[in-house]
C-alpha positions in Angstrom: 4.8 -113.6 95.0 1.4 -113.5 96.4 -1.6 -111.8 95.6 -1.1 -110.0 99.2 1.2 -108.5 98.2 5.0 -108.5 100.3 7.1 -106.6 101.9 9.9 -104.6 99.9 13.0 -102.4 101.8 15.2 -100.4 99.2 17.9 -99.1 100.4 18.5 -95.4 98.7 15.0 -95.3 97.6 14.4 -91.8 97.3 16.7 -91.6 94.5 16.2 -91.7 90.5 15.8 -95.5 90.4 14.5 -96.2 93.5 11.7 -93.6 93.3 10.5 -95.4 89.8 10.8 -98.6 91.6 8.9 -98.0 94.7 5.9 -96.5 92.5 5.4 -99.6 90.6 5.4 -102.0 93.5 2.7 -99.4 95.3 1.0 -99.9 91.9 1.0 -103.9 92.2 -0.1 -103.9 96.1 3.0 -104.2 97.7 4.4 -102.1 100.7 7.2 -100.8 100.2 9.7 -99.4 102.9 13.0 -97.0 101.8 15.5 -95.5 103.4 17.3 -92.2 102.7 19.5 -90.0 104.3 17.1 -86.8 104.1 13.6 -89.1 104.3 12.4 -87.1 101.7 10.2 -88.7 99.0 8.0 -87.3 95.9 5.4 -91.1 97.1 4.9 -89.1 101.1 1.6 -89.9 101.5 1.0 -93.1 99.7 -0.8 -96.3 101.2 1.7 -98.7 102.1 4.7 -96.6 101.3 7.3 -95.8 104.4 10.4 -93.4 104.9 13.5 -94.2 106.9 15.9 -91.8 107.5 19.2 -93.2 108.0 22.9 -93.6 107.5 23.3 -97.1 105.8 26.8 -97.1 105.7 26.3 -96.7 109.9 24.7 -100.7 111.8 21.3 -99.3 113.2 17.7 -99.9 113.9 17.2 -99.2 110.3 18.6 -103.1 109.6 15.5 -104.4 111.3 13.7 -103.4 108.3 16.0 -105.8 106.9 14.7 -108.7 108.9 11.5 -108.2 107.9 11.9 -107.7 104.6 10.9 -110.7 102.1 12.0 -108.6 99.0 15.5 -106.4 100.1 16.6 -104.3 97.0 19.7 -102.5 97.7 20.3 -98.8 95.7 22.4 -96.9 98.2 25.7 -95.1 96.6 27.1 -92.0 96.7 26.4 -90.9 93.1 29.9 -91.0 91.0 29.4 -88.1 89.0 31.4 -85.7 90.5 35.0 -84.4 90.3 36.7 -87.0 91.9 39.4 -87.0 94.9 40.7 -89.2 97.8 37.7 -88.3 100.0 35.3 -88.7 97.1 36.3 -91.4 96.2 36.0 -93.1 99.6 32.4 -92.3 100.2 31.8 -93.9 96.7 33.5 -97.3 97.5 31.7 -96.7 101.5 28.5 -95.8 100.4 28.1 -99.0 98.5 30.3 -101.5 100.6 28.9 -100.7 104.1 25.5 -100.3 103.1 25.3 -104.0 101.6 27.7 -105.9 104.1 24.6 -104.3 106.8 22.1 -105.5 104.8 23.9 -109.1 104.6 24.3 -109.2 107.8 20.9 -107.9 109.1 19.1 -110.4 107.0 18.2 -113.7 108.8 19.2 -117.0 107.9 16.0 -118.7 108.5 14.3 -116.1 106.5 13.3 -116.6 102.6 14.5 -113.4 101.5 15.5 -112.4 98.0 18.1 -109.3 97.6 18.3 -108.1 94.4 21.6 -105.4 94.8 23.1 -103.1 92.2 26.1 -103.1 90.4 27.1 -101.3 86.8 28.4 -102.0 84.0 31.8 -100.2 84.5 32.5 -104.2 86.2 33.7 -104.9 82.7 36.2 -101.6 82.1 37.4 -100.8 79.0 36.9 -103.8 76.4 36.8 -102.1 73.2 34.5 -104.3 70.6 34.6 -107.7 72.6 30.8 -108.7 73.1 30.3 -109.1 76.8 27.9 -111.6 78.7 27.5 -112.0 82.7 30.2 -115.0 82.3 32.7 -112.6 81.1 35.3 -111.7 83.8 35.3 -108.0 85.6 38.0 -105.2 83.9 40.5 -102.9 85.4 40.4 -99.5 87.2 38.7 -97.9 89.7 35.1 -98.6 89.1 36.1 -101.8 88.1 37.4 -102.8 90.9 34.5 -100.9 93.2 31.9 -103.0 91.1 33.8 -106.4 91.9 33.8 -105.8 95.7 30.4 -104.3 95.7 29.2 -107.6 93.9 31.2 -109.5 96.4 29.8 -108.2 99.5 26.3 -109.0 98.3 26.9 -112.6 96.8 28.2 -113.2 100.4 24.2 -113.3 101.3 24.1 -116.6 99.4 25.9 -118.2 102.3 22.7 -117.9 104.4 20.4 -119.3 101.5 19.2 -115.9 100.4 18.8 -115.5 96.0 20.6 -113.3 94.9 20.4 -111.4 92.0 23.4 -109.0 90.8 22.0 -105.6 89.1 24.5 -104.6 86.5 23.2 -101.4 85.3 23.6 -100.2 82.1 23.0 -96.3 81.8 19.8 -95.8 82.6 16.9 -93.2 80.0 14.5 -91.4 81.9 13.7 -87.8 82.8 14.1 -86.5 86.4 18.0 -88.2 86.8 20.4 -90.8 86.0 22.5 -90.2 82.0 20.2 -88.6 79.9 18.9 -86.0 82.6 22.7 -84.2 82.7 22.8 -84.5 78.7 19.9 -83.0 77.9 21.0 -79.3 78.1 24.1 -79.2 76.3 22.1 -81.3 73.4 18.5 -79.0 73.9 21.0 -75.9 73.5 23.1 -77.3 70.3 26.0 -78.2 72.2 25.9 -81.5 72.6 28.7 -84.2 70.9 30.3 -87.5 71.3 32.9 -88.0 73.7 36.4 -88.4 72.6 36.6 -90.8 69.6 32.8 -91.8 69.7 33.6 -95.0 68.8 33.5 -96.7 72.3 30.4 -98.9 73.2 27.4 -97.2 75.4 25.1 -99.4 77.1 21.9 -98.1 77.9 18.5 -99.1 79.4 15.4 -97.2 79.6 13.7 -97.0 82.8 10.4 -98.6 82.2 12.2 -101.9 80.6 14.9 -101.3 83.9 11.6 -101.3 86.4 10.1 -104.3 84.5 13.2 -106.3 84.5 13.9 -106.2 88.3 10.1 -106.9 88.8 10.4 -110.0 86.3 13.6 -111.5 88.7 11.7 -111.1 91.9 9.0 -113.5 90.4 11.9 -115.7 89.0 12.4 -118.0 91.8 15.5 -119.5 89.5 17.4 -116.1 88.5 20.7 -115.8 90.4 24.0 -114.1 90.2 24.8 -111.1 87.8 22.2 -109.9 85.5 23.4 -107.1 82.8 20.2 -104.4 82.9 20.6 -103.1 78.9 18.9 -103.2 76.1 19.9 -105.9 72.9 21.3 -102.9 70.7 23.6 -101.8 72.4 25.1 -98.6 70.1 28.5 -96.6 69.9 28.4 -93.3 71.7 28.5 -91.3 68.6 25.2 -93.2 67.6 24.0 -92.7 71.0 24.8 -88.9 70.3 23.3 -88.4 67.0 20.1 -90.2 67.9 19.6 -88.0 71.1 20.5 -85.1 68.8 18.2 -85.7 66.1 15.0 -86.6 68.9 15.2 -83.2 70.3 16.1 -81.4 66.5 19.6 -79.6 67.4 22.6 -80.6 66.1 25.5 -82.2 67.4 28.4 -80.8 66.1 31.0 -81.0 68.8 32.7 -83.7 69.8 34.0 -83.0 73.2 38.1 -84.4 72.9 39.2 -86.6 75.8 41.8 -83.5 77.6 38.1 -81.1 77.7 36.9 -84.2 79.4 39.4 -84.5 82.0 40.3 -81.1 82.7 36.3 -81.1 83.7 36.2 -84.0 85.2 39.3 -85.1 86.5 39.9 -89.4 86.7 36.3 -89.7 85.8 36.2 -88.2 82.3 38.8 -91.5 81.7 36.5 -93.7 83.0 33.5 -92.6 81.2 34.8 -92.8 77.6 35.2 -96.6 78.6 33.9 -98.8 75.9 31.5 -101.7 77.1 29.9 -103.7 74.5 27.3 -105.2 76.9 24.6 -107.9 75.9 21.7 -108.5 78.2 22.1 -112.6 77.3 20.4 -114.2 80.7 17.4 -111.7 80.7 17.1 -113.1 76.7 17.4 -116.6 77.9 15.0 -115.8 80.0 12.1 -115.2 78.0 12.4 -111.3 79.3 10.8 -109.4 76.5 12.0 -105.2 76.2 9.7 -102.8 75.2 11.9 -100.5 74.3 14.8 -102.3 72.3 16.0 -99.9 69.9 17.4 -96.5 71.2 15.7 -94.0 68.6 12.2 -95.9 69.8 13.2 -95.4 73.4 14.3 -91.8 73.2 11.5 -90.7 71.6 9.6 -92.0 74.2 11.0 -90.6 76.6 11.1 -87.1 75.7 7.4 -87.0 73.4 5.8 -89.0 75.8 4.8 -91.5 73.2 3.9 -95.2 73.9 
């Protein structure tokens, strides 16, 4: 990569993710552009760190960015955790779509870019107990479906010699957003449970070996096509719960039935009970190394601030 250090755009970089990203590529002398659509940022005020407030999903100046970019890593989506309608559900598919077929387009096919875009997990659906490796085909319903088209868009980039790198992101540990941020009241109070059956599969990543991994593929001139972001113990949600339970000392004595979860939620309490037993098999190949592996290790981590 350079000792110089390169320039990096992410696109929805002021959010949960992006934020943690951006603060280790400032950390390893790189400078690092984002856009968002407020231009708000807790790293204002850093060397080498820029705001761009913009519409993605709109073609603007803000692509020129793009061009210039060597490093392009594309975050920007509606978030999906919400009660979902028509309209909702349009900005999620939008969000995601537009923004990367703009960043396709903007990027030049003389330059060397690399784009490393995201994409989730929910590409598999509901699979039940069948181990699943980035070779596996994509499942059914709506996010499904979303995460097949959203990988599609960005693969197109391939056509004008850019590597690309597929983000499949399991859910993501860390304070300050993403899973464990909207669990951590209902457990912290004793209210906390497995959903529905418990039984379903819950990958997870925590954020530091999520940071590390996408910095490992952007020195990886040979990494290419879908990559599945989780950790190798992979655990059923009512494992998930107990261990979350038993790291902040409450109980977890309710499990929350799947007709609680949609009359909450709506579609999305369907699709988050989805079972997806998810193996992170290329960053193994690899030679990726986790530091946080096992999820008791990792939560405890997190929320004692222990190394």
């Amino acid at each position: 990569m350079g000792e110089s250090g390169m320039n990096v755009l992410i696109t929805g970089g002021t959010g949960f993710v992006g934020t943690a990203v951006a603060t280790r590529l400032l950390e390893e002398g790189h400078d690092v552009a984002v856009t968002g659509r407020n231009g708000l940022s807790s790293l204002l005020g850093r060397d080498r760190f820029r705001t761009i407030t913009c519409d993605t999903t709109v073609a603007g100046p803000w692509q020129e960015e793009v061009a210039r970019s060597e490093v392009v890593i594309n975050l920007a989506g509606r978030s999906i955790f919400t009660r979902w309608n028509e309209e909702k559900k349009a900005e999620i598919v939008e969000s995601r779509l537009l923004t990367t077929e703009h960043v396709v387009n903007a990027i030049s096919p003389s330059a060397k870019t690399v784009l490393l875009s995201a994409s989730a997990v929910g590409f598999y659906g509901d699979r039940g107990d069948t181990l699943l490796a980035e070779d596996d085909a994509g499942g059914d319903g709506f996010l499904a479906e979303l995460c097949k088209r959203w990988e599609a868009e960005a693969m197109a980039a391939s056509a004008k010699g850019v590597r690309v790198v597929i983000m499949r992101f399991g859910g993501v540990l860390g304070l300050g957003g993403g899973a464990l941020d909207a669990m951590l009241t209902p457990y912290k109070l004793g209210l906390g449970g497995p959903l529905a059956s418990g039984e379903q599969w819950f990958p997870w990543i925590h954020m530091d070996d999520l940071v590390d991994a996408l910095i490992f593929l952007m020195g990886c001139d040979s990494a290419e096509g879908p990559v599945n972001f989780c950790a190798p113990y992979v655990v059923r949600n009512k494992d998930f719960s107990k261990a979350l339970a038993g790291a902040l000392g409450r109980p977890a004595p309710f499990p929350i039935p799947l007709f609680a979860l949609r009359l909450a939620m709506g579609e999305l309490g369907g699709e988050i009970i989805a079972s997806q037993r998810v193996v992170p098999e290329k960053l193994s190949s690899w030679g990726f190394s986790f530091a946080h592996p096992s999820l008791e290790a990792a939560l405890e981590n997190i929320l004692r601030g222990k190394s």
